[in-house]
PLY file of the C-alpha trace (Angstrom):
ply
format ascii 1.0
element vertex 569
property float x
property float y
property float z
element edge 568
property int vertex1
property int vertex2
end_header
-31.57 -54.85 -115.07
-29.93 -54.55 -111.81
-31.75 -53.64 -108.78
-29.46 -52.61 -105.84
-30.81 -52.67 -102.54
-31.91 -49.71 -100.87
-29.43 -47.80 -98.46
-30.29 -47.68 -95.16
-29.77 -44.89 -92.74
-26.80 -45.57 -89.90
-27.46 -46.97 -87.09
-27.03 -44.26 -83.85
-25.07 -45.36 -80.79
-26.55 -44.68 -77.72
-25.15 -41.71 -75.96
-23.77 -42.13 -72.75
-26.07 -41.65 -69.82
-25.70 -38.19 -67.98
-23.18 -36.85 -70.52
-24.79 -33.28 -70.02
-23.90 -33.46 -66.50
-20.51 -34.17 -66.89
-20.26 -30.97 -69.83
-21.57 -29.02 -66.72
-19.50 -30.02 -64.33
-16.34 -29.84 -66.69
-17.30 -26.43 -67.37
-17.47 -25.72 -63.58
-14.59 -26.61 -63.31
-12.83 -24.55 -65.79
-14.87 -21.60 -64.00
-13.52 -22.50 -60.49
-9.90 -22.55 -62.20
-10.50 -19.50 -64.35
-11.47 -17.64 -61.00
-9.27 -19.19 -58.65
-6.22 -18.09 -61.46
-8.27 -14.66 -61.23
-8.50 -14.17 -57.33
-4.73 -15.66 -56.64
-3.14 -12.97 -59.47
-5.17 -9.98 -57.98
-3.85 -11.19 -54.30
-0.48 -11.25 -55.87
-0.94 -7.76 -57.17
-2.11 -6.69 -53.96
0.27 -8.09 -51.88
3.32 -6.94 -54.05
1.25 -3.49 -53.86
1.09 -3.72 -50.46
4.32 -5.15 -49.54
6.27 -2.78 -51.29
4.80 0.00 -50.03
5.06 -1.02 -46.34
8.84 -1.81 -47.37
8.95 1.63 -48.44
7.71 3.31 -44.99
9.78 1.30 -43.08
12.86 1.83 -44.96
12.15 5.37 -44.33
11.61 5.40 -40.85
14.61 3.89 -40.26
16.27 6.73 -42.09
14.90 9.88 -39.91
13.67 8.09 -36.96
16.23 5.33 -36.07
14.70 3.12 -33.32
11.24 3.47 -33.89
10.29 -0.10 -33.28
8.45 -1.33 -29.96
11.33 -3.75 -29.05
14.16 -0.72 -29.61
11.69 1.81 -28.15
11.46 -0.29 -24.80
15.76 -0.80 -25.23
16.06 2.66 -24.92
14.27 3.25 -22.26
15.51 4.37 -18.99
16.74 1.36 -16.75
16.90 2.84 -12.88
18.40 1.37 -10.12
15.58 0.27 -7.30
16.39 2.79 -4.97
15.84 5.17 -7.45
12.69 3.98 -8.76
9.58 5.76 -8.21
6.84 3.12 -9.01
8.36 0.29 -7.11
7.20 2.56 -4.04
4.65 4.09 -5.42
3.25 0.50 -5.56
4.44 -0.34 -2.02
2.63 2.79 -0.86
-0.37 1.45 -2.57
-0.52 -2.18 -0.86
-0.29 -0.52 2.55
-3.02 1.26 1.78
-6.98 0.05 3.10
-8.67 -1.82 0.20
-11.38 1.01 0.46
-9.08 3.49 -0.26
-10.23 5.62 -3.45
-8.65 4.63 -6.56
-10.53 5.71 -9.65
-11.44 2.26 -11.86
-13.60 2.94 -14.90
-17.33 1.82 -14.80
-16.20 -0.34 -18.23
-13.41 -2.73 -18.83
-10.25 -0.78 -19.91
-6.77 -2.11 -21.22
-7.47 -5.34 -18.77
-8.89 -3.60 -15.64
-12.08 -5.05 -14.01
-14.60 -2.35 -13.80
-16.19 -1.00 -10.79
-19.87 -1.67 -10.30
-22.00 1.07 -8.83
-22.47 -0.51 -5.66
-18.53 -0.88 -4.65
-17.78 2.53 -4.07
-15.60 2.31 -1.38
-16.86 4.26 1.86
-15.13 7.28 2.28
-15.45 10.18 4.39
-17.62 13.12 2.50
-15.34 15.94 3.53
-12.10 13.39 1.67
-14.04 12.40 -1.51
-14.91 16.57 -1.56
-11.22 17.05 -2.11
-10.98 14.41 -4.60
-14.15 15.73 -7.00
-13.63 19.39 -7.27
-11.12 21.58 -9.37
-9.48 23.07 -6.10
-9.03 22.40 -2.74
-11.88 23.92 -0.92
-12.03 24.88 2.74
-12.61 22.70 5.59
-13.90 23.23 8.86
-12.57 22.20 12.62
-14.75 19.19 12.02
-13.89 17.82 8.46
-10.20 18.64 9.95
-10.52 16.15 12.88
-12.21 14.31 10.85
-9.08 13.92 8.07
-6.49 14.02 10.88
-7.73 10.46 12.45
-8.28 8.94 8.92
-4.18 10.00 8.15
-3.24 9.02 11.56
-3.99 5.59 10.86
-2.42 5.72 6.90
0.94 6.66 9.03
3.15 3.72 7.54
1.96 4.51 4.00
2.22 8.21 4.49
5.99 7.98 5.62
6.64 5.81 2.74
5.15 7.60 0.25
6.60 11.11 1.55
10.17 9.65 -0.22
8.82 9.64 -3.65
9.77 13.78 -2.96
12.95 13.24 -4.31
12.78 10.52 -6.35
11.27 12.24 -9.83
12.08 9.23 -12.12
10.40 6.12 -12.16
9.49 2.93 -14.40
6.94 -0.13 -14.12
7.24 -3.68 -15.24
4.95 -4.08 -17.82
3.54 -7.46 -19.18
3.01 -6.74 -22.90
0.34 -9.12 -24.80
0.75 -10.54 -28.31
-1.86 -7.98 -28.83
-0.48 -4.67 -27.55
-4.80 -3.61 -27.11
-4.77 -6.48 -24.81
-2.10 -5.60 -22.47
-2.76 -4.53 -18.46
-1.95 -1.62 -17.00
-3.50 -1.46 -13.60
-0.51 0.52 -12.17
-1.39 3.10 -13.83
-4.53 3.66 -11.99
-3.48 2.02 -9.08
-0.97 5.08 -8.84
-3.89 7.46 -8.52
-4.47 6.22 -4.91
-1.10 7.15 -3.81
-1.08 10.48 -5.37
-4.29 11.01 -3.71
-2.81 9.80 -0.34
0.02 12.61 -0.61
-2.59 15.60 -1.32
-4.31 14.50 1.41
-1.22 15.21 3.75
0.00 18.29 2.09
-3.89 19.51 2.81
-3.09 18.70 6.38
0.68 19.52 6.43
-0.27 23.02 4.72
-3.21 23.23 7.66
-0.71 22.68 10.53
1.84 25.53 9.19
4.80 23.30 8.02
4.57 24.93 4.32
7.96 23.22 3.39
6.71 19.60 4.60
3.61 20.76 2.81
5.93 21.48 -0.68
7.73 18.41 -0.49
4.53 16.43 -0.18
3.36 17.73 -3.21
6.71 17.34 -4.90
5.64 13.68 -4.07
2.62 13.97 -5.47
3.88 15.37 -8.59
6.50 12.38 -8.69
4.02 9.71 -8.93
2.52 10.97 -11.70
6.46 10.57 -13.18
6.66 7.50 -12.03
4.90 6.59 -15.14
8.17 7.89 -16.89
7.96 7.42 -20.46
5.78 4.31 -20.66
5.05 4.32 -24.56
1.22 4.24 -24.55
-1.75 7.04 -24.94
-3.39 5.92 -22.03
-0.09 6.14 -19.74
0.68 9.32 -20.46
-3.22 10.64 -20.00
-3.30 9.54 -16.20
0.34 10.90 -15.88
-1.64 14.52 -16.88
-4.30 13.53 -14.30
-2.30 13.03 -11.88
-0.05 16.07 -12.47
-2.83 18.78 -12.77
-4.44 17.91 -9.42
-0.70 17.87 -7.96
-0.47 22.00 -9.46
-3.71 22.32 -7.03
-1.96 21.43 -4.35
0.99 23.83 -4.65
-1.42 26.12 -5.00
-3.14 25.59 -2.09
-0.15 25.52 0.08
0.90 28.86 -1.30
-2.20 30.13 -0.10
-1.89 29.27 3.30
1.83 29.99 3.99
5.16 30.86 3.16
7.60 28.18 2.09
11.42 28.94 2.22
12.93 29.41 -0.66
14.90 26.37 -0.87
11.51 24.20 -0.77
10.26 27.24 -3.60
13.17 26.26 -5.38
12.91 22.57 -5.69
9.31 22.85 -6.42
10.37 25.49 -9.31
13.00 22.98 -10.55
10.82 20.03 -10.76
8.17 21.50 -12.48
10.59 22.68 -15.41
11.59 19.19 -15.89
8.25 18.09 -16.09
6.96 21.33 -18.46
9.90 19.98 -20.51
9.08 16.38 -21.11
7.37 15.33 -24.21
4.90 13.26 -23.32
2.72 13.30 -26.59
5.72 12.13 -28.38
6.30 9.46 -25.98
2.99 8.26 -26.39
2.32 8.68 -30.27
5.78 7.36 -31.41
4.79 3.51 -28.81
1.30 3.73 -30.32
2.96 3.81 -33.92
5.13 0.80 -32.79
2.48 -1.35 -30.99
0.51 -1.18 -34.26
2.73 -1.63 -36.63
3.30 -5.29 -34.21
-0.05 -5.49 -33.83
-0.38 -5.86 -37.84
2.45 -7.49 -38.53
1.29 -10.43 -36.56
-2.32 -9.99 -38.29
-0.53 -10.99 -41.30
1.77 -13.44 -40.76
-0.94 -15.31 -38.86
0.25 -15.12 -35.06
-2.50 -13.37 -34.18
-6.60 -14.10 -35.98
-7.72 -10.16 -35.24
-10.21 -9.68 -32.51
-11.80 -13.17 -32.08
-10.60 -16.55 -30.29
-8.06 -18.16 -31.99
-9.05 -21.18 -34.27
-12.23 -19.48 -34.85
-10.69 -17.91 -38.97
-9.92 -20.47 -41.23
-6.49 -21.02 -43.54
-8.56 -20.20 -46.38
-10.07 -16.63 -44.61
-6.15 -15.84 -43.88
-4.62 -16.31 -46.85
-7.87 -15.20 -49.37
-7.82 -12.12 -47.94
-6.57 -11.28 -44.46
-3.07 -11.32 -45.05
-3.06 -9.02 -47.59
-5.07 -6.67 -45.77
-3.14 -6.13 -43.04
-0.05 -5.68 -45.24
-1.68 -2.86 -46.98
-3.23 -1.45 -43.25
-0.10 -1.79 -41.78
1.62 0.60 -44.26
-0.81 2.82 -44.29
-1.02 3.10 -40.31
2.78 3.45 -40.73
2.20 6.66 -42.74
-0.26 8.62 -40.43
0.87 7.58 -37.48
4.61 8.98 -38.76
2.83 11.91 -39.11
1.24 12.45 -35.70
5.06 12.41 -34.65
5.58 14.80 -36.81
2.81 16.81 -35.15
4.26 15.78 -31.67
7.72 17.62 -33.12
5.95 20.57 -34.20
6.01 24.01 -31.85
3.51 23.71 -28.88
1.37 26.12 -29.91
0.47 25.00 -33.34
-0.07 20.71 -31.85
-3.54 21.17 -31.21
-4.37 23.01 -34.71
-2.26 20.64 -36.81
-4.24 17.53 -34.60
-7.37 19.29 -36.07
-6.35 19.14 -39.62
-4.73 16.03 -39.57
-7.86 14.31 -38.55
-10.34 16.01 -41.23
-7.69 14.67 -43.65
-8.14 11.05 -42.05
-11.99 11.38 -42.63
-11.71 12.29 -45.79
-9.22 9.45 -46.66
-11.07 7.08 -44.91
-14.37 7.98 -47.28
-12.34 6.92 -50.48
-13.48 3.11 -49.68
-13.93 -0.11 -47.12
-10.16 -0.85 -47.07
-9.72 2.39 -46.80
-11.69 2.48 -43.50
-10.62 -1.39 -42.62
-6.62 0.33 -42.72
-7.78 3.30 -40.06
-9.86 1.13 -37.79
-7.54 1.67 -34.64
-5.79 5.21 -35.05
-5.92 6.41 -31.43
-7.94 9.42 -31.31
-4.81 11.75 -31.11
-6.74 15.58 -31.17
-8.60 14.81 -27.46
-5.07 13.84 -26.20
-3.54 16.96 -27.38
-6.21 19.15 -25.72
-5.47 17.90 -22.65
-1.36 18.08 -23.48
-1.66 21.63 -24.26
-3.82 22.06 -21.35
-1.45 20.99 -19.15
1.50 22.76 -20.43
-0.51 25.74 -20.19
-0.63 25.00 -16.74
2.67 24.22 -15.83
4.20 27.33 -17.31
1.85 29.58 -15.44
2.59 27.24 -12.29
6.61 27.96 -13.00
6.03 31.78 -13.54
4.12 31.99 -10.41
6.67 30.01 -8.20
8.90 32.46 -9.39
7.33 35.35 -8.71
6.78 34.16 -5.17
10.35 33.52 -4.71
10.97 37.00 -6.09
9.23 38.50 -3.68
10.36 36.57 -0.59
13.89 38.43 -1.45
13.08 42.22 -2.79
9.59 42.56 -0.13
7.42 42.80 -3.06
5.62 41.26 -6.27
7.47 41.90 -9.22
5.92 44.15 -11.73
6.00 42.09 -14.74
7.20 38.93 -15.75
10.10 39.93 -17.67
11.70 41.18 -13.87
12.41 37.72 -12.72
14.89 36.90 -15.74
17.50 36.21 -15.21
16.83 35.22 -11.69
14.52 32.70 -11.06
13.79 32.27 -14.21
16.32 31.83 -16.80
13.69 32.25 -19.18
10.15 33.38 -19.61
7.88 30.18 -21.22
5.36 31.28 -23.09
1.42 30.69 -23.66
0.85 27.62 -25.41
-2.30 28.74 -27.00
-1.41 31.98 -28.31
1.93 31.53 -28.90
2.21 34.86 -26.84
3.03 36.28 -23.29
0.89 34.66 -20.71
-0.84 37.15 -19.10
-0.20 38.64 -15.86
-1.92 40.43 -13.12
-1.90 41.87 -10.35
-3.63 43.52 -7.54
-3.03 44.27 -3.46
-4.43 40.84 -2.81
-3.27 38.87 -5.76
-1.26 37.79 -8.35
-2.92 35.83 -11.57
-0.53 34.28 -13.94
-2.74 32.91 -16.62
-3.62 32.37 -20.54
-7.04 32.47 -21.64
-7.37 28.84 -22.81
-8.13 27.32 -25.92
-11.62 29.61 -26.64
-8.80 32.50 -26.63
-11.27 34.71 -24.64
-9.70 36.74 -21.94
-12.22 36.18 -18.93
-10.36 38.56 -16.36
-8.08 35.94 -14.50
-11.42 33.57 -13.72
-9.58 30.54 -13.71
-10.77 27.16 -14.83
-10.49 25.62 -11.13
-12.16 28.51 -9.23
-16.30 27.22 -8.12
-18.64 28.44 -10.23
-21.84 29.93 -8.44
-21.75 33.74 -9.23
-25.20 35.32 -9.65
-24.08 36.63 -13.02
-23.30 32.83 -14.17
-25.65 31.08 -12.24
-28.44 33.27 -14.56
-26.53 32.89 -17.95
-28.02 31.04 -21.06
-26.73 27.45 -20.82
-23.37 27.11 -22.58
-22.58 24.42 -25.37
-19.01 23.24 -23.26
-18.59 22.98 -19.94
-17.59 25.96 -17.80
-14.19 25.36 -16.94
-13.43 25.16 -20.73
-15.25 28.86 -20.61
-12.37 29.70 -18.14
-8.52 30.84 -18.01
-6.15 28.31 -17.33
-3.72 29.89 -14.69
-2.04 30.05 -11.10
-2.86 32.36 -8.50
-0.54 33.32 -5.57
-1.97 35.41 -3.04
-0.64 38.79 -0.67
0.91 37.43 2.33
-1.45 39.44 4.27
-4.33 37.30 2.56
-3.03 34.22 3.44
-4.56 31.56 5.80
-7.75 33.48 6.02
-10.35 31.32 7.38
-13.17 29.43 5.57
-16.34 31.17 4.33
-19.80 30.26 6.43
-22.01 27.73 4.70
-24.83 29.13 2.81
-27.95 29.95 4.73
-30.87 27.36 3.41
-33.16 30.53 2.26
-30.49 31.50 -0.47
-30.42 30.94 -3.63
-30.41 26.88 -5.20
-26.86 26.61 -5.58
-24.31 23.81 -6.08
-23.32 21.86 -2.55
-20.80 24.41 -0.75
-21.46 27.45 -3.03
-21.93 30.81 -1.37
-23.89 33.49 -3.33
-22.09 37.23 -3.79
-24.98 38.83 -3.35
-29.01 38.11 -2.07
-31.12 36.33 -5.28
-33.74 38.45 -3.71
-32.56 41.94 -2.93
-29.29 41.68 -4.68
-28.01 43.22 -1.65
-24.46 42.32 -0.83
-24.28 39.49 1.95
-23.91 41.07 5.46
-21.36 38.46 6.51
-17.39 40.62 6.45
-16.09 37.62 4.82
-17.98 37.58 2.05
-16.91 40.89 1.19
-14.01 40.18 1.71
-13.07 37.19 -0.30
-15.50 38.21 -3.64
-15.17 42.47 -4.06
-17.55 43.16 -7.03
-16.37 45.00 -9.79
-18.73 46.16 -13.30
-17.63 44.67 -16.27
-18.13 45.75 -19.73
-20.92 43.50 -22.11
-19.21 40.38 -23.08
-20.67 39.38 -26.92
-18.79 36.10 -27.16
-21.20 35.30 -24.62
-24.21 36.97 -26.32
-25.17 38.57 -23.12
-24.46 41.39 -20.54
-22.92 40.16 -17.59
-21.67 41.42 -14.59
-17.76 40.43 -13.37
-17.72 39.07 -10.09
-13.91 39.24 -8.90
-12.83 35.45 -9.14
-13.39 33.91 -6.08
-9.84 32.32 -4.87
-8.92 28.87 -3.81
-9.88 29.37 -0.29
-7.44 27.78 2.30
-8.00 26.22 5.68
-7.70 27.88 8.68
0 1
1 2
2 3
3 4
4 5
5 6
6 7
7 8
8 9
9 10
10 11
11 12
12 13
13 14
14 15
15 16
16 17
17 18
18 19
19 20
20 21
21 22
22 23
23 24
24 25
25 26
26 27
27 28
28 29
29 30
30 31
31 32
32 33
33 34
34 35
35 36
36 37
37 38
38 39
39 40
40 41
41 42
42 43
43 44
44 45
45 46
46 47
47 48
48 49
49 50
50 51
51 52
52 53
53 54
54 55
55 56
56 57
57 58
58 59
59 60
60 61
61 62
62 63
63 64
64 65
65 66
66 67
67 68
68 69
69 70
70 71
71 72
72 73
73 74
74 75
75 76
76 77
77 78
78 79
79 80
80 81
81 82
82 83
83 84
84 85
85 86
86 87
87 88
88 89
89 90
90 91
91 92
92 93
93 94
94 95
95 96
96 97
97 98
98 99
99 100
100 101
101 102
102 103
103 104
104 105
105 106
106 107
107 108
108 109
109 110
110 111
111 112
112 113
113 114
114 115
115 116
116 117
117 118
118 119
119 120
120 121
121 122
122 123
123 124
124 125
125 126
126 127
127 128
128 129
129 130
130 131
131 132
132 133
133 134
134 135
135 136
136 137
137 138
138 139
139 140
140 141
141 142
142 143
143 144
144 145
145 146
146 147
147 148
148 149
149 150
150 151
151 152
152 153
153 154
154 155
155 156
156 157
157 158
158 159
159 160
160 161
161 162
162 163
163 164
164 165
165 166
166 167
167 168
168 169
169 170
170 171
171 172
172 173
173 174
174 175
175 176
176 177
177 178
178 179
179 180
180 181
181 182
182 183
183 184
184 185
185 186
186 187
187 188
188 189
189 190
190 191
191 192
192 193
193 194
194 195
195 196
196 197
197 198
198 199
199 200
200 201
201 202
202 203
203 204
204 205
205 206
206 207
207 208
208 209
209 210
210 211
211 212
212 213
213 214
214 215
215 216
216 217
217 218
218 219
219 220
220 221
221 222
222 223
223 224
224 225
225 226
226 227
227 228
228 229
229 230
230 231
231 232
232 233
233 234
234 235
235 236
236 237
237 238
238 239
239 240
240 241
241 242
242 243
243 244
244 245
245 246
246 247
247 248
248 249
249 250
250 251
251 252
252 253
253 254
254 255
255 256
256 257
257 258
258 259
259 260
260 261
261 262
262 263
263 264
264 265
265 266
266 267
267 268
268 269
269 270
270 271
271 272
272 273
273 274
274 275
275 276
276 277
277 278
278 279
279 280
280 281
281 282
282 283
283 284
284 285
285 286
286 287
287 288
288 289
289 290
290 291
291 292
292 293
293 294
294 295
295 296
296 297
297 298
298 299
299 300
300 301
301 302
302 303
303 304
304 305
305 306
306 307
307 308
308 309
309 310
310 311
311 312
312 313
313 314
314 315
315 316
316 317
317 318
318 319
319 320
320 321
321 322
322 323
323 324
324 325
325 326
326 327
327 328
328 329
329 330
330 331
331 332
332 333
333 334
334 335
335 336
336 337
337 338
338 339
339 340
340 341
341 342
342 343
343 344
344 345
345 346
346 347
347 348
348 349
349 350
350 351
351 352
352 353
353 354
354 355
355 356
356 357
357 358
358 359
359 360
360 361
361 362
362 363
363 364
364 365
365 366
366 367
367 368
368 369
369 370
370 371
371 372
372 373
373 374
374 375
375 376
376 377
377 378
378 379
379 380
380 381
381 382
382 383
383 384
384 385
385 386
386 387
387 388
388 389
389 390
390 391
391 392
392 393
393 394
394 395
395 396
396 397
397 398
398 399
399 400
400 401
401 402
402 403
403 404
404 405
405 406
406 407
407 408
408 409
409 410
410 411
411 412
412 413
413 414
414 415
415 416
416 417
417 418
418 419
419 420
420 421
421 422
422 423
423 424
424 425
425 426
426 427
427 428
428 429
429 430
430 431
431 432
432 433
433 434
434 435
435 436
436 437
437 438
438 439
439 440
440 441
441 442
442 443
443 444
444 445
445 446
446 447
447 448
448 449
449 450
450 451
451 452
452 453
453 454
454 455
455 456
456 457
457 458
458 459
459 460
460 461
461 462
462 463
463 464
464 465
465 466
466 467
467 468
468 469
469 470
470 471
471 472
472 473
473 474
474 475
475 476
476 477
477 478
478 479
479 480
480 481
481 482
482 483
483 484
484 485
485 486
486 487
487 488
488 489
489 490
490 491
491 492
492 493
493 494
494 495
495 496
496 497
497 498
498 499
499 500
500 501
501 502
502 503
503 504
504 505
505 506
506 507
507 508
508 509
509 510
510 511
511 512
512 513
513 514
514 515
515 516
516 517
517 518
518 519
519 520
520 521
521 522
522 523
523 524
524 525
525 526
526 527
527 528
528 529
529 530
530 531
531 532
532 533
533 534
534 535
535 536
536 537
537 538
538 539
539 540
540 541
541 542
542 543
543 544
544 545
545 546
546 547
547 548
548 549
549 550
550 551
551 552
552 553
553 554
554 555
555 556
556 557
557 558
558 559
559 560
560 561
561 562
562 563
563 564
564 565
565 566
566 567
567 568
């Protein structure tokens, strides 16, 4: 019998060492490639998204609004000769000018500009910085007159200077632009505050010393360096050419109150301030601030520019993972609602500010839909405050050229006209309307005065108490406190007064007994007795008149005739 040997079981070969390891890291790696193939297909989706519908804007734009970008927006701007030019002296005013002179500088860096510490307010005398903080130009005495005589009577070279900018109403600055539009300087804009300020100054004194005409053309001037800002393509451009322009409307007021210019000065005064009612500065400003972003993202993407921090400090990787493709989609999308803020800009007057309203609800609500959503909306100017202060000032310069008229009109016939429709079709060829209501601004008259006005954005008729007259009537100085300031309470007008009323001489300074009021305030009546004040010129500048309850106001109130701008002596 045959035994066979018993089978034995295979030999096992060792397995490699670590061979685990190298399963993991093998499977790591398939992960890293899965994702990698994962992340780069969803960038391509977004970036065809995204491209495509920035391709699509654009192409559009060019179709209704052919030279919309930066580069063809500066093109078209005006190119004026140098003796033609505005800001070239406008800036040659301001270098002969003291370094103390005032120039308002924010108290925080803005668009370049070093800010102004607390401590470096420049020393100016009280009775000049007076005229330079309050709505309207209020009286001065013999004293504050001297005073303002010697400080312009060294400012001579600067003052004859800037006294040409009368007739030059056009004007354009050299700009550097940055890379980064955000980034770029503009410290001509401000710097053109000090010479407006310069020319009020001498049309105070001019008005003061009875040559109304030289008065008018200094505040033509003043007027002009606000233009001198022309059509500069930027919000914040256009918002000191309106703060420069509304103090300028003070000024012609202020002269009309304390003489009678001829009526070619009226006239030139009337001209210029059509041309400026007529210029659209919120389209100027919306349609650069559509262009400087769309740059601004185009060079976020293609990598000229690594968003707000130093450059080198954003890697390759960071750019192409996921910043290019973010500022495609931004850009398009900032491309869209900025296109329609100049549509808003295009849209009647009276309907900017509501439209502003809506359009920026609409933005929040977009904006909630997600981060790139928000990330795409980060730097839309804020467009609604801009138009407040737009509409503001057109309100104002429409009652300014309806009251220029109306003095002309009654230099020739003897008299005031009785309504505004009278001075068509001479001086006026037509009658501008109020920018708030869409209706006829409002117009009144009395033997003393005559208030061309509109009641403002609240839409409350307050009488003719206009936003620049003091406020320190009894009846307001004891009202509830109000949720917005008191001038926004007001009328936004122009008031001219009887030729009899003209020039009358400043009110005495409050007795310090009376009442707590603000610094050169003068109460109606005694806080005590409620006794009218025994001084004749009290009653004669504030007559008191009863005044139905107002409810807007939730409280009864007694009307105190608006005080008006009072002129010097």
């Amino acid at each position: 019998m045959h035994y066979s040997a018993p089978l034995s079981e295979p030999s096992r070969q060792p397995s490699p060492p670590f061979r685990w390891l190298k399963r993991l890291l093998a499977g790591i790696a398939v992960a890293i490639v899965v994702i990698g193939c994962v992340v780069s297909a969803a960038r391509y989706v977004v970036l065809v998204i995204a491209r495509k519908r920035t391709e699509q804007v654009i192409v559009h734009l060019d179709q209704v609004d052919p030279g919309w970008r930066f580069e063809q927006i500066q093109a078209g701007r005006r190119v004026l000769p140098k003796a033609e030019n505005s800001a070239l002296t406008a800036l040659a005013v301001r270098r002969l000018l003291p370094p103390d002179w005032p120039t308002i500088r924010p108290k925080v860096p803005l668009n370049g500009q070093a800010p102004m510490e607390e401590d470096q307010d420049p020393p100016i005398d009280p009775a000049i910085v007076t005229l330079f903080e309050t709505a309207t130009v209020p009286p001065l005495d013999t004293q504050q007159i001297d005073s303002l005589r010697v400080r312009l009577a060294a400012l001579m070279p600067a003052i004859t200077e800037a006294r040409k900018i009368a007739d030059m109403p056009h004007g354009r600055y050299a700009v550097a632009w940055a890379l980064n539009p955000l980034e770029t300087r503009l410290p001509h804009a401000q710097e053109a505050r000090g010479t407006a300020r310069l020319l009020k100054l001498d049309a105070i004194l001019r008005a003061h010393d009875g040559d109304a005409d030289g008065a008018l053309a200094s505040s033509r001037a003043e007027l002009n360096v606000g233009r001198s800002l022309g059509d500069e393509p930027l919000l914040m451009t256009q918002l000191v050419r309106i703060a420069i322009e509304s103090p300028s409307l003070r000024t012609i007021e202020h002269v009309l109150a304390n003489g009678e210019p001829s009526d070619g000065a009226l006239s030139a005064v009337q001209g210029l301030l059509e041309d400026e009612e007529a210029q659209p500065l919120f389209r100027f400003a919306v349609r650069g601030e559509r262009a400087a972003l769309n740059d601004l993202y185009a060079r976020l993407a293609s990598g000229q520019l690594n968003g707000f921090v130093k450059d080198g400090e954003t890697s390759a990787l960071d750019q192409w993972l996921y910043r290019q493709a973010m500022c495609i989609y931004a850009r398009g999308i900032i491309l869209e609602e900025m296109t329609e803020a100049v549509a808003i800009a295009d849209a009647p007057l009276s309907q900017q500010y509501e439209l502003a309203e809506a359009w920026a609800q609409e933005l929040g609500l977009r904006s909630s839909q997600g981060t790139l959503e928000k990330f795409s909306r980060l730097l839309l100017p804020a467009i609604s405050p801009f138009i407040r202060s737009y509409v503001t000032s057109r309100t104002r310069l429409r009652t300014a050229i309806v009251a220029v008229a109306a003095e002309r009109f009654r230099r020739k016939h003897g008299r005031w006209p009785e309504s505004v429709g009278q001075l068509t079709p001479w001086p006026l060829s037509r009658v501008p309307t109020d920018p708030h209501t869409d209706g006829p601004l409002i117009w009144s008259s009395s033997e003393e005065t005559l208030v061309i006005y509109s009641p403002g954005p609240d839409l409350v008729d307050d009488g003719g108490a206009l936003e620049q007259d003091p406020q320190f009537s009894p009846a307001e100085a004891s009202s509830p406190p109000r949720k917005k300031p008191y001038w926004e309470d007001k009328d936004i007008g122009f008031r001219l007064w009887d030729v009899t009323r003209r020039r009358q001489p400043p009110l005495p300074k409050p007795r310090p007994s009376e009442v707590d009021l603000p610094t050169g305030a003068v109460p109606l009546r005694s806080p005590v007795t409620n006794d009218p004040p025994p001084d004749p010129h009290l009653s004669r500048h504030f007559p008191v008149k009863d005044r139905a309850p107002c409810p807007e106001r939730g409280h009864p109130e007694v009307n105190f005739e608006t005080p008006r701008p009072l002129p010097l002596r």
